[in-house]
DOGU-149975 format. One line per 4 residues: number of its first residue (from 1); their letters; for each residue x, y, z of C-alpha. Coordinates in pm, whole numbers. Example, Ala and Ser with C-alpha at 12.3 -4.5 7.8 and 13.67 -1.06 7.14 Angstrom:
2
1	as	1230/-450/780 | 1367/-106/714
REM end
This chain:
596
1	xxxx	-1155/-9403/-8599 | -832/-9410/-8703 | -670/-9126/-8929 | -463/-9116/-9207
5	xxxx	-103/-9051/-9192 | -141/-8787/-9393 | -358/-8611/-9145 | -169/-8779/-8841
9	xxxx	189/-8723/-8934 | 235/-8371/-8741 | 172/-8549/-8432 | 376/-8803/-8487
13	xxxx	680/-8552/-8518 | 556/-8363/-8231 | 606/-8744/-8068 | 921/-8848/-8248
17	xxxx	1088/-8495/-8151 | 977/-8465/-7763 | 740/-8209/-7794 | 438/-8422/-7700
21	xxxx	378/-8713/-7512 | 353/-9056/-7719 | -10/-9251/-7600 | 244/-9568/-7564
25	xxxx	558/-9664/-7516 | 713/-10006/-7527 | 1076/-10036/-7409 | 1344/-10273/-7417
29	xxxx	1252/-10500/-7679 | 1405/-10688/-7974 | 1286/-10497/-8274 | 1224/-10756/-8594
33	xxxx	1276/-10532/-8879 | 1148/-10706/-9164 | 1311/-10419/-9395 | 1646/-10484/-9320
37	xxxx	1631/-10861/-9221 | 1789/-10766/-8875 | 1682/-10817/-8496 | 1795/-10487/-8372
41	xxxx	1816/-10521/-7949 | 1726/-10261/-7709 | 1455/-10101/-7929 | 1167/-9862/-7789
45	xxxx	865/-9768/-7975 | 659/-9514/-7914 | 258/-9521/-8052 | 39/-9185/-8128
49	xxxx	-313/-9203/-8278 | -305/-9559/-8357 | 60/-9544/-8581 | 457/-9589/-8441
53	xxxx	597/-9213/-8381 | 911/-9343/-8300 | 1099/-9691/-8269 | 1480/-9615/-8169
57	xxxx	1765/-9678/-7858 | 1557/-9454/-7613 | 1169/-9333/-7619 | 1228/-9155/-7259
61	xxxx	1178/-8859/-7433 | 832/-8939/-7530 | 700/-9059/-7212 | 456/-8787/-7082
65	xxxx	210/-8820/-6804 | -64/-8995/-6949 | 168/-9218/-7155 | 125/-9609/-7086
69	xxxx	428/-9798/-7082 | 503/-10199/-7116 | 817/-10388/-7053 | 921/-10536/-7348
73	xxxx	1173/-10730/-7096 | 1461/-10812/-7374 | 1141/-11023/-7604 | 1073/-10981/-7977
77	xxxx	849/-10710/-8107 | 738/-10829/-8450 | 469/-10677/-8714 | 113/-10831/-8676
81	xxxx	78/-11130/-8902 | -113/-11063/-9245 | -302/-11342/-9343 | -259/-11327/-9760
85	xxxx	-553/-11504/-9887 | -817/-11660/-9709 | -1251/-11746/-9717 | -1389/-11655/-9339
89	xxxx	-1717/-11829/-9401 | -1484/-12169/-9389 | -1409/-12104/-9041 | -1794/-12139/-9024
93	xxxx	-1862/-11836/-8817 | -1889/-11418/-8906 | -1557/-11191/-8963 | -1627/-11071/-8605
97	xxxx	-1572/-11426/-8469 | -1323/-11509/-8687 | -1157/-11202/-8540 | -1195/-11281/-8235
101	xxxx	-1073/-11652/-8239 | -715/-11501/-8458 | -633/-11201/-8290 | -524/-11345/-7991
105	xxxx	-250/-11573/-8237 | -131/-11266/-8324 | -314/-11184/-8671 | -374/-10835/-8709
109	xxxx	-496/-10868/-9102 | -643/-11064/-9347 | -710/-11019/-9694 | -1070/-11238/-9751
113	xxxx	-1260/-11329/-10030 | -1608/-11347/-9946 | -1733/-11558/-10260 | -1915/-11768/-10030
117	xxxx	-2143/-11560/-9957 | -2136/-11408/-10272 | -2247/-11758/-10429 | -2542/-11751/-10150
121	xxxx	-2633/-11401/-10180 | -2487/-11221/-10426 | -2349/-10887/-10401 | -2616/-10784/-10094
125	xxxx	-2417/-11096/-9949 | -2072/-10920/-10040 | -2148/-10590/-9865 | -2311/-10738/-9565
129	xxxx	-1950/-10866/-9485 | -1725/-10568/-9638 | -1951/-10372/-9371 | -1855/-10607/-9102
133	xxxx	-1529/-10597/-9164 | -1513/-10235/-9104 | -1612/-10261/-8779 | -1349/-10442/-8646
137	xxxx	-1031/-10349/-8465 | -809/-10505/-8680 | -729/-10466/-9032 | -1005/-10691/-9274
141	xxxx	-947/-10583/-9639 | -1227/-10757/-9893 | -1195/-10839/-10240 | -1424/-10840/-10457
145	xxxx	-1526/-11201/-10577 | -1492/-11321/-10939 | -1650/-11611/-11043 | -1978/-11599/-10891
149	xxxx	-2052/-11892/-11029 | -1708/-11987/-11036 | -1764/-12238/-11340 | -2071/-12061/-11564
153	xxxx	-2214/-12362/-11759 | -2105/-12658/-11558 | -2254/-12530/-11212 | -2551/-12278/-11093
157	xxxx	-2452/-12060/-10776 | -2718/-11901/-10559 | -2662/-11593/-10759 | -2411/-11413/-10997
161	xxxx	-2209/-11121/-10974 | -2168/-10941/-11347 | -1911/-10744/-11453 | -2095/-10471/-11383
165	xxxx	-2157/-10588/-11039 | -1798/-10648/-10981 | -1722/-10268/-11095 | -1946/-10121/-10862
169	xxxx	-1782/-10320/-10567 | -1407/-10214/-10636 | -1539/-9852/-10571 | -1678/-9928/-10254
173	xxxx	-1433/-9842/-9937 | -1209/-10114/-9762 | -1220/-10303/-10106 | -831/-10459/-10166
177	xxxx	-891/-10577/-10493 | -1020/-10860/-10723 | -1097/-11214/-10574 | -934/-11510/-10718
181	xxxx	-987/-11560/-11071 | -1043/-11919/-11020 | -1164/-11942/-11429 | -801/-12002/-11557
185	xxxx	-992/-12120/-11877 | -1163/-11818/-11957 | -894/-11605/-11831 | -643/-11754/-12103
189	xxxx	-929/-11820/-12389 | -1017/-11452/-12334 | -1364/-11485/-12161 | -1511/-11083/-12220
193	xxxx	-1658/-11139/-11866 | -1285/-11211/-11702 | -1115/-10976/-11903 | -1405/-10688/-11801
197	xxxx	-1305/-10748/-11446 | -970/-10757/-11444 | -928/-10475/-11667 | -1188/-10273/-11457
201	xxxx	-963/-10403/-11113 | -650/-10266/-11296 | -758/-9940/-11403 | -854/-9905/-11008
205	xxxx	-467/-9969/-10963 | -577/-10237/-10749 | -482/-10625/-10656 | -613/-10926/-10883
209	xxxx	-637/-11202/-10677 | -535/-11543/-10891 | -619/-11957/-10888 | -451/-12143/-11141
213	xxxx	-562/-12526/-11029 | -377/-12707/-11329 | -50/-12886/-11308 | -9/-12806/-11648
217	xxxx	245/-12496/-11673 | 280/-12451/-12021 | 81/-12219/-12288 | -240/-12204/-12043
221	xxxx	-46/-12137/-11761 | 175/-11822/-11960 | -138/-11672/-12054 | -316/-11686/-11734
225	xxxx	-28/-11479/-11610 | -6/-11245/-11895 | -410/-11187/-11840 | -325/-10998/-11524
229	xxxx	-366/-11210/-11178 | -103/-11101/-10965 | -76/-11419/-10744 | -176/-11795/-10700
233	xxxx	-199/-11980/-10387 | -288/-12338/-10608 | 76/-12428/-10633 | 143/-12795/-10430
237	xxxx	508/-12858/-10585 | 795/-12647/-10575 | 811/-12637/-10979 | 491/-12478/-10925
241	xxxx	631/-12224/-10683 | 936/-12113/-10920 | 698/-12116/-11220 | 462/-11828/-11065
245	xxxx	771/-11633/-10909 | 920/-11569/-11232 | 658/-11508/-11409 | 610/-11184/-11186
249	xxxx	322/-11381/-10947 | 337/-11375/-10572 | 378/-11733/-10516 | 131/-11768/-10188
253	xxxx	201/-12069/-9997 | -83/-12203/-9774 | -119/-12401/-9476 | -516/-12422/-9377
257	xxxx	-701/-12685/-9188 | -660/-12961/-9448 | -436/-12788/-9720 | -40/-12868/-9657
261	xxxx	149/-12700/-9909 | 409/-12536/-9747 | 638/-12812/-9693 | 659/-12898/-10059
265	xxxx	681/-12494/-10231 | 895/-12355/-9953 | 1229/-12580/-10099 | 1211/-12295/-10393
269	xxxx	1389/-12077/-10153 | 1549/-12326/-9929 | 1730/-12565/-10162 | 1648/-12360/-10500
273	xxxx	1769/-12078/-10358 | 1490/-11859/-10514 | 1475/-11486/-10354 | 1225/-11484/-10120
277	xxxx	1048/-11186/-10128 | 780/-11293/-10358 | 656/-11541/-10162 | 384/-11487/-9931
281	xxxx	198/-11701/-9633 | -202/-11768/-9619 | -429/-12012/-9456 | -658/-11997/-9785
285	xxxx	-939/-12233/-9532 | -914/-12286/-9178 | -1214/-12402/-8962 | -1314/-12258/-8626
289	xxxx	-1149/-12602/-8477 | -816/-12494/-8582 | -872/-12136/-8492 | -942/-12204/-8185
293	xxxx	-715/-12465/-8069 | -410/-12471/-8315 | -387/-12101/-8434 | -372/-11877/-8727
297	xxxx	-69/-11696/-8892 | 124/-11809/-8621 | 75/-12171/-8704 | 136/-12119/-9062
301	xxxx	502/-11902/-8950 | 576/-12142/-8728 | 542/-12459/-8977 | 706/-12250/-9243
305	xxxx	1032/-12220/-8992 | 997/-12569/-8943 | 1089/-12649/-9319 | 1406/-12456/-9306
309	xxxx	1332/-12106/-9313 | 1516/-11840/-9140 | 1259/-11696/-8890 | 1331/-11375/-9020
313	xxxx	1241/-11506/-9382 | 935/-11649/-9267 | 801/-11362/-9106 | 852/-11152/-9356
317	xxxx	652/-11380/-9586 | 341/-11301/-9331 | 400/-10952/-9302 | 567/-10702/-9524
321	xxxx	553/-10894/-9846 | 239/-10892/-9789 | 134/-10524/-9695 | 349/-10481/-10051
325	xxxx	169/-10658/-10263 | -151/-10534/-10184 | -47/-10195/-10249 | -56/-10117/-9856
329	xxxx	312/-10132/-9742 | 272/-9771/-9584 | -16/-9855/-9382 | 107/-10192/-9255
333	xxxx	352/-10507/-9243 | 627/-10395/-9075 | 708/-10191/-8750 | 830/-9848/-8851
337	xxxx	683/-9456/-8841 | 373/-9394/-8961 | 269/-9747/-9010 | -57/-9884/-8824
341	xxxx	61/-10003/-8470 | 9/-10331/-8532 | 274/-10545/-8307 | 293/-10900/-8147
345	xxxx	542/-10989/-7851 | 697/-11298/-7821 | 964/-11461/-7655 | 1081/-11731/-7913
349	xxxx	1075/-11602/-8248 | 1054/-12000/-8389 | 842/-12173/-8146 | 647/-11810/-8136
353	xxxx	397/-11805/-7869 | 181/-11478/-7918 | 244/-11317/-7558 | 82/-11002/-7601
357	xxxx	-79/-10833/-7948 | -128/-10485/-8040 | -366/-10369/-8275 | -348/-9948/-8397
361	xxxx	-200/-9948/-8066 | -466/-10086/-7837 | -387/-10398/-7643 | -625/-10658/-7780
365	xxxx	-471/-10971/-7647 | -258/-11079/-7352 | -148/-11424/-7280 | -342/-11618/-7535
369	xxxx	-694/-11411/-7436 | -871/-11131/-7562 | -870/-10863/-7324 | -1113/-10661/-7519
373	xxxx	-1457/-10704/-7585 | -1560/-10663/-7948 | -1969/-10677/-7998 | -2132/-10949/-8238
377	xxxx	-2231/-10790/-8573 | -2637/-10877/-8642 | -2702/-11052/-9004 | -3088/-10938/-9101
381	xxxx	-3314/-11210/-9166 | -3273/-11154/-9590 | -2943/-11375/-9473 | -3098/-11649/-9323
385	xxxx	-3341/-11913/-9409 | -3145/-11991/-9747 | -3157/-12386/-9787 | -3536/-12496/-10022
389	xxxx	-3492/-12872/-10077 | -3859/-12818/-10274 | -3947/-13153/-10101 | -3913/-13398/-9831
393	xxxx	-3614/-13609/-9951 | -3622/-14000/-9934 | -3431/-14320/-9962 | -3448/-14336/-10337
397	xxxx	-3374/-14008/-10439 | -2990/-14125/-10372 | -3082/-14449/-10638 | -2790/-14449/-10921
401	xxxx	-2998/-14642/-11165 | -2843/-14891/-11439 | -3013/-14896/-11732 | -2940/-15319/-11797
405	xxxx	-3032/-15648/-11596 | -2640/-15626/-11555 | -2511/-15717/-11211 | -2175/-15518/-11237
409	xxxx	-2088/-15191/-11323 | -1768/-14966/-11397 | -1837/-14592/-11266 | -1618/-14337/-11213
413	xxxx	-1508/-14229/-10856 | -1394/-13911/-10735 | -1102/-14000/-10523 | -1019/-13753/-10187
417	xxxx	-637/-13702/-10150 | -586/-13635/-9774 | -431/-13295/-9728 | -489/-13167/-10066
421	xxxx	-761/-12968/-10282 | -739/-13157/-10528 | -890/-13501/-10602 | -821/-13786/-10818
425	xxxx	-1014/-13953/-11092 | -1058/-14314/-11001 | -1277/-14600/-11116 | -1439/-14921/-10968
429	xxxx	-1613/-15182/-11067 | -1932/-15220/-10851 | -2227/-15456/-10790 | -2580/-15378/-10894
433	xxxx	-2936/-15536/-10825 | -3261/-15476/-10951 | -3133/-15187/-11149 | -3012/-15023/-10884
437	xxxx	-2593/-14965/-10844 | -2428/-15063/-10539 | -2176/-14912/-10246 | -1934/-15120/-10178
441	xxxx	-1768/-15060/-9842 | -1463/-15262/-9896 | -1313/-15098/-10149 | -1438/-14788/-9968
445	xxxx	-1677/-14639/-10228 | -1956/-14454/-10090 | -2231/-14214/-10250 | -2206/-13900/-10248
449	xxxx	-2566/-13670/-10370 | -2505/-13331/-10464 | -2895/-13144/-10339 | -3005/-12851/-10493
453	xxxx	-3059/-12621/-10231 | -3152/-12210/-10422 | -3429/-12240/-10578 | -3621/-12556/-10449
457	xxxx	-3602/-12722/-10730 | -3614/-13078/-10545 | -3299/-13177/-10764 | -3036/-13456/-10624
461	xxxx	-2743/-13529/-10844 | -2603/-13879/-10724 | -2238/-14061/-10819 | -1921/-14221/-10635
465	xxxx	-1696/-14121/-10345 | -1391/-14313/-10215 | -1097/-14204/-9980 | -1328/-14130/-9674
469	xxxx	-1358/-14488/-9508 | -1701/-14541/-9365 | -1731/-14849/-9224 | -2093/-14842/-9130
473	xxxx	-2445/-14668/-9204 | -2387/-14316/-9190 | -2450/-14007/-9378 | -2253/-13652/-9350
477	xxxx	-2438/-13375/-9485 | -2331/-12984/-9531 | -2449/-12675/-9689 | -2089/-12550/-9726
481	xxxx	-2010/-12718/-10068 | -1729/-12457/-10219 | -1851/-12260/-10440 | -2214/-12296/-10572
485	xxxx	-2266/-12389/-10202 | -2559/-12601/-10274 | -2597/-12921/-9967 | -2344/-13199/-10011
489	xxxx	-2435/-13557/-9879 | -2189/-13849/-9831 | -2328/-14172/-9674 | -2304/-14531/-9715
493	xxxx	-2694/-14565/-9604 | -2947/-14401/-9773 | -3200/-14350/-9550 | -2915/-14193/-9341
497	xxxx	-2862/-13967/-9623 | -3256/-13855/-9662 | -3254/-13779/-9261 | -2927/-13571/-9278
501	xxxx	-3044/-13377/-9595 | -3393/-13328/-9426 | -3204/-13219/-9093 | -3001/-12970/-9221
505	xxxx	-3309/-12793/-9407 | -3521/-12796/-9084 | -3252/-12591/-8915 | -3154/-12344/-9182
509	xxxx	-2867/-12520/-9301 | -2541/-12607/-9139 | -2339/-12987/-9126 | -2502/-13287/-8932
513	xxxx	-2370/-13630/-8922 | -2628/-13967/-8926 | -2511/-14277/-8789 | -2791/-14605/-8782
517	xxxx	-3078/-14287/-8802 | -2898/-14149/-8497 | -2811/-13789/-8524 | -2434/-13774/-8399
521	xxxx	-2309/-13427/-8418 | -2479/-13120/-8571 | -2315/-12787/-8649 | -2563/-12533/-8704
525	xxxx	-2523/-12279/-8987 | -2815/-11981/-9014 | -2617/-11709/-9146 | -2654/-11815/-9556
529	xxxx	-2622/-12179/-9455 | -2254/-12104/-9409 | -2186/-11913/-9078 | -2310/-11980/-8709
533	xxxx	-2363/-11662/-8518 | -2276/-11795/-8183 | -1904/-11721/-8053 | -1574/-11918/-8166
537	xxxx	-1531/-12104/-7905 | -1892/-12269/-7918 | -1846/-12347/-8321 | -1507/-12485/-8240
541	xxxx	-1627/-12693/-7977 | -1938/-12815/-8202 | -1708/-12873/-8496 | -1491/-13099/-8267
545	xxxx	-1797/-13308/-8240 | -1836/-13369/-8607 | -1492/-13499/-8643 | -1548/-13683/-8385
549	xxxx	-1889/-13826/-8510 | -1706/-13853/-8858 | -1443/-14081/-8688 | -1700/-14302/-8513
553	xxxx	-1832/-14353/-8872 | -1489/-14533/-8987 | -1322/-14200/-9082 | -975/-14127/-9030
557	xxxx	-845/-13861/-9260 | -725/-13551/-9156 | -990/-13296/-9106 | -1184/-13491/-9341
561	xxxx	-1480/-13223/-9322 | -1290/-12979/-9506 | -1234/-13273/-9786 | -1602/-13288/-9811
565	xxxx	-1695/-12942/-9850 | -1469/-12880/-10147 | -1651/-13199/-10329 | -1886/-12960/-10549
569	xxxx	-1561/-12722/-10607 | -1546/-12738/-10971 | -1249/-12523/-11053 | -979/-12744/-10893
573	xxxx	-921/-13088/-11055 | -964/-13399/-11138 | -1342/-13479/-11094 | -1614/-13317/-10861
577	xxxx	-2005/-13338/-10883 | -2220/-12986/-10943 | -2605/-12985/-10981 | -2512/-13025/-11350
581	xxxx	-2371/-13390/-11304 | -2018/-13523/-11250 | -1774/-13272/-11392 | -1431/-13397/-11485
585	xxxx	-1234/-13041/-11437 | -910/-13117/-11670 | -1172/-13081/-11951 | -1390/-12909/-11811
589	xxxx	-1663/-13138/-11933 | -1985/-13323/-11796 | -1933/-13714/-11772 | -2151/-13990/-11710
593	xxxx	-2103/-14172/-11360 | -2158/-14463/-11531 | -1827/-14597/-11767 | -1963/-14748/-12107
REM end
């Protein structure tokens, strides 16, 4: 366990002044201090209960006997990445595997928002992963989610957190602060439920976590920062960046499996010329795919230098301006006394391969691998068996009827924008017979059924889908559907789409894809219908299969799984479908699939 500095700080001076030995020492390193901006060469650092005693010219005096010491050999010794903002249960397996999969990319925190499971299981849900987190080597603070639903009225969750249930969390330990306030509406129209919980997370003199989806910047977007989030990691354009920076936001700037909007924000401070240290990196969503193969913070620092940024900026923008605004800046972030002895190092600070990462000063990783074992966490059965279809679904549940002998229609469509949350608002003009509205593959418009999955209510909600490019029967079906998390099924066939909704409830829940009633690729998801339990590696390798299957189906966007899953996300605009209808999110209003 490790102590406070408080109650660890006389032996660090012991350490620091030569009369005791240090536990580590690393010598002859180039020492990244994100404080000053410099690379400061031939640096030592000496470790003591888990925090740096000393980093300076010479640690020779702190050697003792029992003292391990590594060669630095002349490479970079940099702060373990923070990872600002960010969901584990889209990485599709438990905090412990998501830890293990980042850690050896050099992550040594994260700052999650566990609404997933919150919209699953409610607050028991919450805890079950704020406990997790705590057992972890590394550095997993939890804040306390929101909007649970996210959009009261136009969706229905799993369960709800109140704003009494939200008070009780922020008292619990390891809790950071207030999950994103993703209810920009009620935050500027004054919403007594919104304005309970932020007040209650400020009076705790803790972090509230923001989501302002709009494009819109002006009277909305002034109150939504005068109502007290402290952050947004929405932005896609670099207005958007600017805007939240001087209004006193952290502008975070994400780079996750399928959202790229780094490239775009980062020009505030590259060609703006906007001062940088309220801007902070996240991954926001990153599957187990990306974990596994592509990496974490390291990814995101790495893409960031690729824009233009110093690599001094960039790292910063993953680790101290992080630790700072989360209100722990003398616990971690940066490599000086007292701080957690949380280190990565590298040889390249810009192409930065993690060589070797340090975590309260314990070797976790060397060389790309874990060299520690860290022990699965068991979920109790209350988390599992979550998904009641209330029925055995069939062909014409997925019907879109038309009330008229008409043979054409005009619906509405949502439209997927590769690379993006958001989605567009499109329209087409389809055929129908026998009542019954058509797909139409050529002008790639598929169905997509939104399935109740809580309660067992035996509910399907049916409309329009384009941007995905299925070129032949097939169905994709998931029980991740951010945030209500009820099952999501996209298809072009509907008996493909009954089989894949009745897969995915025989097996708890999870993500299958259905090709000519041929089961392709199935990702299996016990844990709340949104986690596997089985180790990184095996998810990864699983998920790589469903792109896979999704690309034999005619599919060729980028990680087009994580487009699907945020199809039911009804905070984000332009149009999305919830188990209330088809929701058009810039008014926040139910419309009819059909156009009259």
């Amino acid at each position: 366990m490790l102590q406070s500095w408080s109650r660890t700080a006389p032996e660090l001076v012991d350490v620091a002044m030569g009369r005791a030995p240090a536990d580590l020492v690393i010598r002859n390193g180039k020492w990244v201090n994100v404080y000053s901006g410099e690379i400061i060469p031939h640096t030592d650092i000496a470790v003591k209960a888990g925090r740096f005693a000393y980093v300076g010219a010479d640690a020779s005096h702190t050697i003792g006997e029992g003292t391990k010491v590594v060669d630095a050999a002349g490479r970079y010794l940099v702060p373990g990445l923070c990872d600002a903002h960010m969901h584990v249960e889209s990485g599709l397996v438990t905090v412990t595997e998501f830890a293990r999969a980042v850690i050896p990319h050099g992550t040594t925190t994260m700052f999650i928002d566990p609404h997933e499971i919150a919209n699953v299981l409610g607050l028991a849900g919450v805890r079950l992963m704020n406990d997790e987190a705590q057992s972890l080597p590394i550095n997993v603070y939890v804040q306390v989610p929101s909007c649970v639903p996210s959009a009261p009225g136009l969706e229905t969750a799993g369960a709800e957190l109140s704003a009494t249930d939200v008070a009780e969390a922020l008292s619990w330990p390891n809790i950071i602060g207030l999950g994103e306030m993703m209810n920009f509406p009620g935050v500027a129209f004054n919403d007594p439920k919104m304005v309970a919980e932020i007040a209650a997370t400020q009076d705790a003199r803790l972090t509230v976590g923001g989501h302002y989806a709009s494009p819109h910047l002006g009277r909305e977007f002034h109150a939504y920062a005068a109502g007290g989030p402290a952050d947004d990691h929405e932005g896609t354009t670099v207005e958007d960046a600017i805007a939240r920076v001087r209004q006193g936001m952290r502008a975070m700037l994400r780079l996750g499996s399928a959202w790229f909007d780094v490239a775009a924000q980062v020009k505030a401070i590259t060609e703006a010329g906007v001062d940088p240290r309220n801007f902070l990196l996240c991954t926001d969503d990153s599957h187990s795919g990306t974990l596994v193969h592509d990496g974490h913070m390291n990814r995101v620092v790495r893409h960031a230098i690729a824009q233009g940024l110093k690599p001094i900026t960039a790292i910063q923008m993953a680790t101290l301006n992080t630790a700072q605004h989360f209100g722990v800046e003398r616990e971690l972030g940066s490599i000086a006394p007292g701080r957690r002895a949380d280190l990565i190092i590298t040889s390249d600070l810009a192409a930065l391969p993690i060589e070797m990462v340090f975590a309260r000063g314990e070797l976790l990783a060397d060389s790309g691998a874990l060299v520690r074992d860290i022990p699965p966490f068991v979920y109790p059965e209350s988390a599992r068996n979550t998904v009641h279809l209330g029925k055995t679904l069939k062909a014409g549940d997925f019907d879109i009827g038309l009330n008229s002998t008409a043979t054409r229609a005009r619906v509405r469509v949502i439209g997927v924008v590769e690379n993006q949350a958001p989605t567009r608002a499109l329209e087409a003009e389809l055929s129908a017979a026998g009542g019954i509205i058509e797909m139409d593959r050529a002008q790639d418009v598929c169905q997509i059924a939104l399935v109740e999955r809580h309660r067992g209510t035996g509910d399907v909600v049916n409309a329009f889908v384009s941007g995905f490019g299925y070129d032949s029967d097939c169905a994709v079906a998931s029980t991740v559907a951010h945030d209500s998390h009820h099952m999501i099924v996209v298809g072009t066939n509907k008996d493909d789409m009954a089989k894949a909704a009745n897969r995915l409830h025989e097996v708890g829940g999870g993500i299958v894809v259905i090709k000519h009633g041929k089961e392709l690729a199935l990702v299996e998801l016990p844990v709340a219908g949104l986690m596997s339990d089985q180790r990184a590696e095996i998810v990864a390798d699983k998920a790589a299969a469903l792109v896979e299957a999704m690309r034999v189906c005619g599919c060729r966007l980028n990680n087009a799984y994580m487009q699907h899953s945020l199809l039911a996300l009804v905070v984000i605009p332009e149009l999305r479908i919830s188990d209330k209808g088809l929701i058009d999110v810039r008014t926040f209003e139910k419309v009819d699939v059909l156009i009259s």
